[in-house]
BAFI-962611 format. One record per residue (C-alpha): residue in one letter; x, y, z; residue number from 0. Coordinates in Angstrom, 2 decimals. Each point is the difference from the previous one (the first is absolute). Layout:
// residues N
SITE  a  X  Y  Z  NUM
...
// end
This chain:
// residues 375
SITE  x  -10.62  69.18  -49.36  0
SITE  x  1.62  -2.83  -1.08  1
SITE  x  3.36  -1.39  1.70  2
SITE  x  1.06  -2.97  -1.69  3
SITE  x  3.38  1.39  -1.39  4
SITE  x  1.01  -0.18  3.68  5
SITE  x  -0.91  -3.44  0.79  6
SITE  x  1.80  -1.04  -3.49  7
SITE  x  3.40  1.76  0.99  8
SITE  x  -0.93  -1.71  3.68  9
SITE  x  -0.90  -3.15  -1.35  10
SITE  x  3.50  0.27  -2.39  11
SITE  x  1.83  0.43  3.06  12
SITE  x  -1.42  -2.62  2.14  13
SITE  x  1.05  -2.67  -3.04  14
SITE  x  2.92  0.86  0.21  15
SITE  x  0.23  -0.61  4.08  16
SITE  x  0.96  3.73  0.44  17
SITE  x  -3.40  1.41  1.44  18
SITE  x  1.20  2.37  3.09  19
SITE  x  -2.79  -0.51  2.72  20
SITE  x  0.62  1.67  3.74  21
SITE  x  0.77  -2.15  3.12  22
SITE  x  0.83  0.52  3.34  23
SITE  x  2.49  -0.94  2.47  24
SITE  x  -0.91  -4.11  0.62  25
SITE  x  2.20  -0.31  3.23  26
SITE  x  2.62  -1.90  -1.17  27
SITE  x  4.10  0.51  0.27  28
SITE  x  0.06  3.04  -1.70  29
SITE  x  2.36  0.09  -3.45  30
SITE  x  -1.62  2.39  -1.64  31
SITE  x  -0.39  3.58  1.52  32
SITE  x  1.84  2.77  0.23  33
SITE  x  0.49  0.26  3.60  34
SITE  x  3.92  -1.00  -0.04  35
SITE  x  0.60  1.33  3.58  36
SITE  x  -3.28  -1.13  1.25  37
SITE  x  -0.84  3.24  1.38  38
SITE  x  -3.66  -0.37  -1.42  39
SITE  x  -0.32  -3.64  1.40  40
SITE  x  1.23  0.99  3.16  41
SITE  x  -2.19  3.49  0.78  42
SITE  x  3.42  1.88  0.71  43
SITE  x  -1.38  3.07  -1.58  44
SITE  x  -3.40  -0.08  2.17  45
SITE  x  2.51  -1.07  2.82  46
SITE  x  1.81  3.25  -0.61  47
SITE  x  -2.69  2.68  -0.54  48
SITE  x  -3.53  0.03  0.13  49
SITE  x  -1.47  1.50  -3.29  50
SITE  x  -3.32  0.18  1.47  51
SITE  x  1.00  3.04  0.97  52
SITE  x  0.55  1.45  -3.35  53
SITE  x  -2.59  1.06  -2.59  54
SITE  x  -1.23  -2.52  -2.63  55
SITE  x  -0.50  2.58  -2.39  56
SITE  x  2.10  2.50  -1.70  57
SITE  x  -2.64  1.82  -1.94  58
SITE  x  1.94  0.90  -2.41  59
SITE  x  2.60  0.42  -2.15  60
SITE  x  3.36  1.04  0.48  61
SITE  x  -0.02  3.11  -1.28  62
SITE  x  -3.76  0.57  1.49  63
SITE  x  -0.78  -0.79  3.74  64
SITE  x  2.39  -3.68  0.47  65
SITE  x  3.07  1.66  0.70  66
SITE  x  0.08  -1.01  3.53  67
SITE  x  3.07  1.31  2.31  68
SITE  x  0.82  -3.63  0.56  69
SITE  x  0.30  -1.07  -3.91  70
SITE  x  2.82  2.40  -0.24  71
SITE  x  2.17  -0.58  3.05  72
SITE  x  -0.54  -3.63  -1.00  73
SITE  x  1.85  0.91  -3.60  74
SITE  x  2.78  1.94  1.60  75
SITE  x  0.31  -2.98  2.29  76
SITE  x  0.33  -2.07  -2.85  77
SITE  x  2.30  1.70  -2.05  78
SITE  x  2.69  0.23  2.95  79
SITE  x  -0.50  -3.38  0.10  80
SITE  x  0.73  -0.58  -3.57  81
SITE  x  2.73  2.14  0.11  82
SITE  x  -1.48  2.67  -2.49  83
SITE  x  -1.09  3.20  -0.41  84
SITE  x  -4.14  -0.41  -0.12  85
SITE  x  -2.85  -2.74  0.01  86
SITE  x  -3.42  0.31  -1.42  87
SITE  x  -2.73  -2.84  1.22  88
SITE  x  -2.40  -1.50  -2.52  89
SITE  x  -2.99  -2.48  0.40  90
SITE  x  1.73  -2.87  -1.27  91
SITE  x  2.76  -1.25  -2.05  92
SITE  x  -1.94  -0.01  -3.13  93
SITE  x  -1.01  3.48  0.83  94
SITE  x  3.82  0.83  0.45  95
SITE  x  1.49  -1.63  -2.65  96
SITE  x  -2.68  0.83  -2.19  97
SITE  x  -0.01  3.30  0.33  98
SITE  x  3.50  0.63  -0.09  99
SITE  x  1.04  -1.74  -3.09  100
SITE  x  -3.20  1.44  -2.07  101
SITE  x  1.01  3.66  1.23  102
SITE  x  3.93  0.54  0.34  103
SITE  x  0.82  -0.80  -3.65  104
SITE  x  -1.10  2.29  -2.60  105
SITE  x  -0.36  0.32  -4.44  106
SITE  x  3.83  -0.44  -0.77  107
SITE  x  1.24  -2.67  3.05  108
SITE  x  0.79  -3.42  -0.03  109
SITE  x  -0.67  -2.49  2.37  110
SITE  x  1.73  -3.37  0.32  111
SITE  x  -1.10  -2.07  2.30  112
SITE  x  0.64  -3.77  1.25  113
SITE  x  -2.67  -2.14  -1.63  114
SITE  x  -1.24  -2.12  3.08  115
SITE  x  -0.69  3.48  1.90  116
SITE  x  -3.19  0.21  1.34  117
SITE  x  -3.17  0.39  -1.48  118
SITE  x  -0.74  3.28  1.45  119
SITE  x  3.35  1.41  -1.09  120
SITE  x  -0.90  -1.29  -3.69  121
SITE  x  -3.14  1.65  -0.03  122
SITE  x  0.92  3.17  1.10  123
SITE  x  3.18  -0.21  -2.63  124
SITE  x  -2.98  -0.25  -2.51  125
SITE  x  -1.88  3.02  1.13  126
SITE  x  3.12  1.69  -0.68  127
SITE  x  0.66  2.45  -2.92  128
SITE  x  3.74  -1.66  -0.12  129
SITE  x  1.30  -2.46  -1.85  130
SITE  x  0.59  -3.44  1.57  131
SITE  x  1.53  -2.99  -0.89  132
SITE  x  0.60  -3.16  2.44  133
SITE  x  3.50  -1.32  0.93  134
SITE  x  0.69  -4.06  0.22  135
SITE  x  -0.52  -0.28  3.68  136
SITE  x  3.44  0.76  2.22  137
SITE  x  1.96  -0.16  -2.87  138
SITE  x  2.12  3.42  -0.25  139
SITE  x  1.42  -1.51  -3.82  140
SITE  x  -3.42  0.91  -1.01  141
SITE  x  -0.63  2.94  2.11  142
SITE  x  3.19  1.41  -1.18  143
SITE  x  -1.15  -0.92  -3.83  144
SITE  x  -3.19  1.79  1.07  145
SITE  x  1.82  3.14  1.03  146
SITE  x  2.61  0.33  -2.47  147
SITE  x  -2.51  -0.53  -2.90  148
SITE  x  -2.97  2.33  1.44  149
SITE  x  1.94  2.18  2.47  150
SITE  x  0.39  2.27  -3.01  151
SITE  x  0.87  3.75  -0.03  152
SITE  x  -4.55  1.33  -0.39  153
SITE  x  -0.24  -1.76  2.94  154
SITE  x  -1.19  2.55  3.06  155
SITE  x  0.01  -2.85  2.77  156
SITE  x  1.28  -3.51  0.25  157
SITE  x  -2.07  -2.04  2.66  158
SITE  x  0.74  -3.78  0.71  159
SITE  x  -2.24  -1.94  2.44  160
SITE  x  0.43  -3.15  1.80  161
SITE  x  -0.71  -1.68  3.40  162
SITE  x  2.49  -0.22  2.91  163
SITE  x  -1.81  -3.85  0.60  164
SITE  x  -2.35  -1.85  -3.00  165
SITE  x  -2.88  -0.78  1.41  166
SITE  x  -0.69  -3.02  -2.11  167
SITE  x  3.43  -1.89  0.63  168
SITE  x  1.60  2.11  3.35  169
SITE  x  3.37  0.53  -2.05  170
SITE  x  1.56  3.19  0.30  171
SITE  x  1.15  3.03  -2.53  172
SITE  x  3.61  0.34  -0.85  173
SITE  x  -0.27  3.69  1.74  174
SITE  x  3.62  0.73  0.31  175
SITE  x  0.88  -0.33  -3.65  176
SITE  x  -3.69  1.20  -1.26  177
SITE  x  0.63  3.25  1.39  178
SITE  x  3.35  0.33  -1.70  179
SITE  x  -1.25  -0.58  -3.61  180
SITE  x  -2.50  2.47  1.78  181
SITE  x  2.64  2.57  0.61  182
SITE  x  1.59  -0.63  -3.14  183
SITE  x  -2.78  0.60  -2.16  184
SITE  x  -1.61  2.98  2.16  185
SITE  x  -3.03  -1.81  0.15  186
SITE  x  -2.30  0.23  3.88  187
SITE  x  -0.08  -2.68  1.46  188
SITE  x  -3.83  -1.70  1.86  189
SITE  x  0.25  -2.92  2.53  190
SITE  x  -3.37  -1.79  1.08  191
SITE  x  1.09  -0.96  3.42  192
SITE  x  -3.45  -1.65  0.70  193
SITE  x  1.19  -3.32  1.13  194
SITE  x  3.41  0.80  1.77  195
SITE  x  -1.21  2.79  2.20  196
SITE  x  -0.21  -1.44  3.65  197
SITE  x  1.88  -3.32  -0.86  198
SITE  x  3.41  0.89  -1.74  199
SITE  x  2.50  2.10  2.00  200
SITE  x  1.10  0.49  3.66  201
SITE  x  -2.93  1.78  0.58  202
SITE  x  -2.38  -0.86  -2.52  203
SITE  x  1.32  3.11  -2.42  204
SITE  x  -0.19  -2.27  -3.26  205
SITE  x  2.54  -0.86  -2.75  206
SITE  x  0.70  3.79  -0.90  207
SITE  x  1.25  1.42  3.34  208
SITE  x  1.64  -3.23  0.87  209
SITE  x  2.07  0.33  -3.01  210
SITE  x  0.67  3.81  0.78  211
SITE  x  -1.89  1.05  -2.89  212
SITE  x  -2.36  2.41  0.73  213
SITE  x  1.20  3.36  -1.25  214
SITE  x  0.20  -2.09  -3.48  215
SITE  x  -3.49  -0.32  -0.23  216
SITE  x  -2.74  1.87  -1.73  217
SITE  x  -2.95  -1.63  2.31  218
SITE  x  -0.46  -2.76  2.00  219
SITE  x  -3.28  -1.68  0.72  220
SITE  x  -0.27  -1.50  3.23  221
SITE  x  -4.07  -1.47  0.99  222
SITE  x  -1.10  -0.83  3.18  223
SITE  x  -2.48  -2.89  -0.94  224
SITE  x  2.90  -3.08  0.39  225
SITE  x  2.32  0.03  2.35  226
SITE  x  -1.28  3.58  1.81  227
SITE  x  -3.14  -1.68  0.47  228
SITE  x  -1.85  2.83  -0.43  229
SITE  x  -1.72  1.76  -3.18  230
SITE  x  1.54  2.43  -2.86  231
SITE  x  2.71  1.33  -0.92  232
SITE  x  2.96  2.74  -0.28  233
SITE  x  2.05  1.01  -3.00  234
SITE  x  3.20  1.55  2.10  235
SITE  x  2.42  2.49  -2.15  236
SITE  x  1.05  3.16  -0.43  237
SITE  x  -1.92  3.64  1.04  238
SITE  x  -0.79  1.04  -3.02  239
SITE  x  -1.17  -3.70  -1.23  240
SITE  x  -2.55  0.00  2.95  241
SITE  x  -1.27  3.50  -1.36  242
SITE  x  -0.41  -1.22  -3.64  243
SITE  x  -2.06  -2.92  1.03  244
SITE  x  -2.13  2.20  1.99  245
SITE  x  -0.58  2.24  -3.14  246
SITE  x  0.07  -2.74  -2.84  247
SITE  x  -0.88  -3.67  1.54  248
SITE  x  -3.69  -0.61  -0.51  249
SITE  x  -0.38  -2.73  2.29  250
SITE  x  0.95  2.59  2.66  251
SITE  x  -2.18  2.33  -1.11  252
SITE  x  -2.98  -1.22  -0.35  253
SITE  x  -0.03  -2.83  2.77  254
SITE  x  -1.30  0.17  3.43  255
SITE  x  2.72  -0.04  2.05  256
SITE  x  0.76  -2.69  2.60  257
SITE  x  -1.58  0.61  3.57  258
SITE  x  2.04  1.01  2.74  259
SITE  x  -1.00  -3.68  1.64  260
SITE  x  2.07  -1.57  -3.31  261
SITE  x  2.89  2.69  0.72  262
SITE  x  0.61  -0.53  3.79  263
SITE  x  0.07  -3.72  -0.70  264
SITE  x  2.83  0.40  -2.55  265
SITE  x  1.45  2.61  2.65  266
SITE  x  -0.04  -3.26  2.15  267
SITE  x  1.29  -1.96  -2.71  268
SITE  x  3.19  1.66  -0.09  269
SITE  x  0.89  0.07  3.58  270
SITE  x  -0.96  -3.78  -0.10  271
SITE  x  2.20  -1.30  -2.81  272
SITE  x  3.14  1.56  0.64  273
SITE  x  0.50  -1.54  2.51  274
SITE  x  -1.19  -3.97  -0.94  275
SITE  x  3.48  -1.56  -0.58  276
SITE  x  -0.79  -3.57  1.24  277
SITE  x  -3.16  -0.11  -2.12  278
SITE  x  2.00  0.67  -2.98  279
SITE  x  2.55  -2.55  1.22  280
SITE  x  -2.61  -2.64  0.34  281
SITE  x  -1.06  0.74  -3.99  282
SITE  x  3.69  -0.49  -0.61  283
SITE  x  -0.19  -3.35  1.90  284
SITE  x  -3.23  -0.96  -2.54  285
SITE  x  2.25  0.83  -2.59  286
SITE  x  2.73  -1.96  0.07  287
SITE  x  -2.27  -2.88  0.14  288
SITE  x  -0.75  0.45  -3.08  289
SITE  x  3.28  0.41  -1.56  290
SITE  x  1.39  -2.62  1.85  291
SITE  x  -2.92  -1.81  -1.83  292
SITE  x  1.84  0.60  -3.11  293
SITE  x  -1.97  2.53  -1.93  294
SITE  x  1.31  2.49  -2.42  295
SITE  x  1.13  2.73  3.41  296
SITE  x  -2.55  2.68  0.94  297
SITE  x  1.62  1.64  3.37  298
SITE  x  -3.70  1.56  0.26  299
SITE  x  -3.58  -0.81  1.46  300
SITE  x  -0.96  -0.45  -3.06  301
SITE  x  0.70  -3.90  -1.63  302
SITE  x  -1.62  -1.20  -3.25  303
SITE  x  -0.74  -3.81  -1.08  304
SITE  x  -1.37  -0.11  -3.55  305
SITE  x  -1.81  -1.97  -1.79  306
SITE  x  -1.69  0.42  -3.75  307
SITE  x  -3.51  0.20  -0.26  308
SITE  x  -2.94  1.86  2.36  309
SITE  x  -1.59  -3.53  0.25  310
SITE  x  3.57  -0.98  1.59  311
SITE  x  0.96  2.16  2.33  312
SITE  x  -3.67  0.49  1.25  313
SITE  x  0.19  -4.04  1.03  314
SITE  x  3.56  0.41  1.96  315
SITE  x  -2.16  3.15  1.58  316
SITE  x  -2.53  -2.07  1.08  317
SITE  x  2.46  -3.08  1.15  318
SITE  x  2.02  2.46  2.39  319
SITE  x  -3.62  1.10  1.34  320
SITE  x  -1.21  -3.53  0.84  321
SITE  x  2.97  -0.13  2.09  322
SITE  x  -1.01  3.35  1.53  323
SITE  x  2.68  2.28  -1.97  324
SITE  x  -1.41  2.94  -1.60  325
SITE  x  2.42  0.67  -2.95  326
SITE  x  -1.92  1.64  -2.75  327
SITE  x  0.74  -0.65  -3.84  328
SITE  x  1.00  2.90  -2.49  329
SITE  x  -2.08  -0.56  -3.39  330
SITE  x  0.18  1.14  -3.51  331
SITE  x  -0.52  2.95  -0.52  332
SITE  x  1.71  1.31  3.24  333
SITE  x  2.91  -1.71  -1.22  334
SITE  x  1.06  -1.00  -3.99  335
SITE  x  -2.24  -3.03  -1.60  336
SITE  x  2.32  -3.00  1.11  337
SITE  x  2.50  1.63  3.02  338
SITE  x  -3.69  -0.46  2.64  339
SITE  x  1.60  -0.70  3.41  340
SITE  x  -0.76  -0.73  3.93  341
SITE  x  1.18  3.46  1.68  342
SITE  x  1.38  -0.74  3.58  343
SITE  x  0.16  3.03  2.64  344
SITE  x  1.78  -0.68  3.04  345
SITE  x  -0.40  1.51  2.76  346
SITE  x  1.64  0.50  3.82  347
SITE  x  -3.26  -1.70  1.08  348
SITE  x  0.51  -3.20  -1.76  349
SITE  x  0.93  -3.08  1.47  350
SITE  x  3.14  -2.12  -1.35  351
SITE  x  -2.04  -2.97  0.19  352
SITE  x  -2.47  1.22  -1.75  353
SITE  x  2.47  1.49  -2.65  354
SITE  x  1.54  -3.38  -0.27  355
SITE  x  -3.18  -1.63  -0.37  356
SITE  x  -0.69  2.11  -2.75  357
SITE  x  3.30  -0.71  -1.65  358
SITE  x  -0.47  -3.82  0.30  359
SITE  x  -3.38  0.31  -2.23  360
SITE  x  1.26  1.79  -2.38  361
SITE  x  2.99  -2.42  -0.42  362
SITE  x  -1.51  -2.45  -1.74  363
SITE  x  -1.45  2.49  -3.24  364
SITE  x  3.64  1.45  -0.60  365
SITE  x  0.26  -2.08  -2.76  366
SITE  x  -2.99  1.51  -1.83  367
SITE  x  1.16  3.81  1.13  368
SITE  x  2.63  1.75  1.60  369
SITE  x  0.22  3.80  1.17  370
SITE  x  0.16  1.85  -3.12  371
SITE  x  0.02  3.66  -1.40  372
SITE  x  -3.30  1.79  -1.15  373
SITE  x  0.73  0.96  -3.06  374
// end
């Protein structure tokens, strides 16, 4: 059978310097993962519980043969956590956001939603039978214009999505004043808490609970794959929200659930986290760095330089990894043709020498780029 309309869309994409290919860790000063806390780098999970002693295997489904004991006192452990009524774990935060989005709004909703969200959030909006429209991103102007002109009296449900933390630039939802156009216009409201959960808050909470906000909310999605250092994820709500995912969310349905090895590691997870204060400090310490640096402010992990072009930002990548930095770029189409940009993750783990060794190479190229907004 003949294959060539895959090497010419493969071919297309490697002209254009955007051809995704897989690599591995290349032990360098990491700038790149997900681990904020470090609680991957550092084995604290395996130092906390042996999974070994859990199955590997859930055989099943949720509503089949996975429902292990543990996965549930895990959820009710979560939700008092969270500060809410019920959890319900997924395989991952695609899964999650996925298959909430695509399932809670029905023929006759709306859904407005911030137009940097995430991928998985978009294309579960599009699986939707509800009508959608994007908002300029953290502006509540055109949120507000978005409610008042589509907020209209056929409308069952009013849904507006956004992330407590952007994963692209680290900057952070206006949450206070969202939720009162929220309010206002009766509308629920969804928070992707992805990349705040275990770094933002006394205790790791995130941006919602630390601004008292939970009872305001819809859902919240909170994964385990960053700063949890762990795998999947848990949309955390009310009683009855749990029981309609359980009864409409396909991606719960029909998925294999996690094992109980995956579930007593995010178990560990969340008597681990709580408690890491200092590491959170120390990313607090990385940050500053940079805004002392003078960069437009991000007060999170997350700290965008960007420059225009794949080619570009694929040379600075390779600069900062000659001097053993591993800083990965973010290409078009990840990002918008032209706003391509070096994405910098901090973490507790990283040195301030190393930091400001990174800093100093970048220097030079802020002339031809700055930190800048994807979209």
């Amino acid at each position: 059978m003949d294959e060539a309309f895959l090497d010419e869309k493969l071919r297309e994409r490697s002209e254009s310097h955007a051809l995704r290919t897989l690599q591995g860790q290349r032990g360098l000063a990491d700038y790149f993962s997900n681990d904020y806390l470090g609680i991957v780098k550092g084995g604290l999970i395996e130092d906390f519980i042996s999974t070994s002693q859990y199955p590997h295997g859930s055989t099943g489904s949720r509503l089949l043969s996975g429902n292990d004991p543990l996965m549930e006192e895990a959820e009710k452990e979560i939700a008092a956590f969270h500060e809410t009524e019920a959890a319900l774990i997924f395989n991952s935060g695609y899964d999650a956001n996925f298959g909430l989005l695509s399932c809670i709004a029905r023929k006759g909703d709306l859904i407005l939603y911030d137009q940097w969200v995430h991928a998985s959030l978009r294309d579960g909006i599009s699986r939707s039978f509800a009508r959608s429209f994007s908002f300029t991103h953290n502006d509540l102007a055109a949120l507000e214009k978005k409610l008042a002109t589509h907020r209209t009296s056929d409308v069952k449900n009013c849904f507006v999505v956004t992330e407590s933390i952007f994963s692209m630039d680290g900057d952070r939802a206006p949450l206070l004043d969202l939720m009162r156009l929220c309010e206002q216009y009766q509308a629920h409201c969804i928070v992707d808490e992805a990349h705040a959960t275990g770094v933002v808050g006394t205790r790791g909470e995130g941006c919602v609970q630390t601004l008292g906000l939970q009872k305001k909310c819809l859902a919240r999605i909170h994964t385990f794959g960053k700063a949890l250092g762990c795998h999947g994820a848990v949309i955390v709500g009310s009683r009855s929200l749990r029981n309609y995912l359980i009864n409409f969310c396909r991606p719960f349905i029909y998925s294999t659930a996690l094992p109980p090895a995956s579930v007593a590691a995010i178990r560990a997870s969340y008597k681990i986290f709580p408690e890491m204060r200092a590491a959170r400090e120390a990313i607090s310490k990385q940050i500053e760095l940079f805004n002392h640096w003078g960069w437009e402010k991000s007060d999170t992990p997350i700290q965008c330089f960007g420059l225009s072009g794949n080619e570009a930002v694929k040379k600075i990548s390779s600069l900062l990894e000659n001097h053993h930095l591993d800083a990965r770029p973010i290409l078009y189409p990840t990002v918008p043709l032209g706003k391509e940009r070096i994405r910098i993750t901090l973490h507790s783990f990283n040195r301030l020498e190393d930091t400001k060794h990174l800093i100093s190479l970048l220097d030079p190229y802020r002339s031809g780029g700055s930190r800048h907004s994807q979209g």
